[in-house]
Residue, then its C-alpha position, 0 to 999 in steps of 0.5 A: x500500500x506504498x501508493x497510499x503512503x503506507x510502509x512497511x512496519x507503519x503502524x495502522x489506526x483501526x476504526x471497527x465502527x466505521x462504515x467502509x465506505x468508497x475509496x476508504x483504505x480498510x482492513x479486510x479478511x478473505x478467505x481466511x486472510x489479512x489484507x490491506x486495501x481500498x475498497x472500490x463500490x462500482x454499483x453492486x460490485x465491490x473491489x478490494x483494490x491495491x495501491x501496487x500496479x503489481x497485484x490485481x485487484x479482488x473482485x468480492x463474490x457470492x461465496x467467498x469468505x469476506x468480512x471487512x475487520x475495520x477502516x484505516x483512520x491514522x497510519x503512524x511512520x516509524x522514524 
């Protein structure tokens, strides 16, 4: 999530009682796995979206074990 100004070992500020809304960087878990993204809502289609031109974004589908944990509010750079 470099393109969002998140590095590795920041540390993320989590707000569970968020709404995660369009374009909001959230933490998600699918299938099972930790993830770091930001959400795209086309319709009723929602993309889990990376901010690396290297990974594809998720397209969330019928079946698939989803939840979103909560929505980034602070990222917090170690010096």
């Amino acid at each position: 999530m470099q393109g969002a100004g998140i590095m590795p070992d920041d540390i993320l500020i989590v707000d569970r009682a968020l709404e995660a809304t369009n374009n909001r960087i959230v933490i998600a878990i699918v299938d099972g796995e930790l993830t770091v993204k930001r959400l795209k809502i086309k319709g009723k289609k929602y993309y889990l979206v990376p901010e690396n031109d290297e990974f594809e974004p998720i397209l969330i589908q019928e079946g698939m074990d989803f939840i979103i944990w909560g929505v980034v509010t602070y990222v917090i750079h170690k010096v």
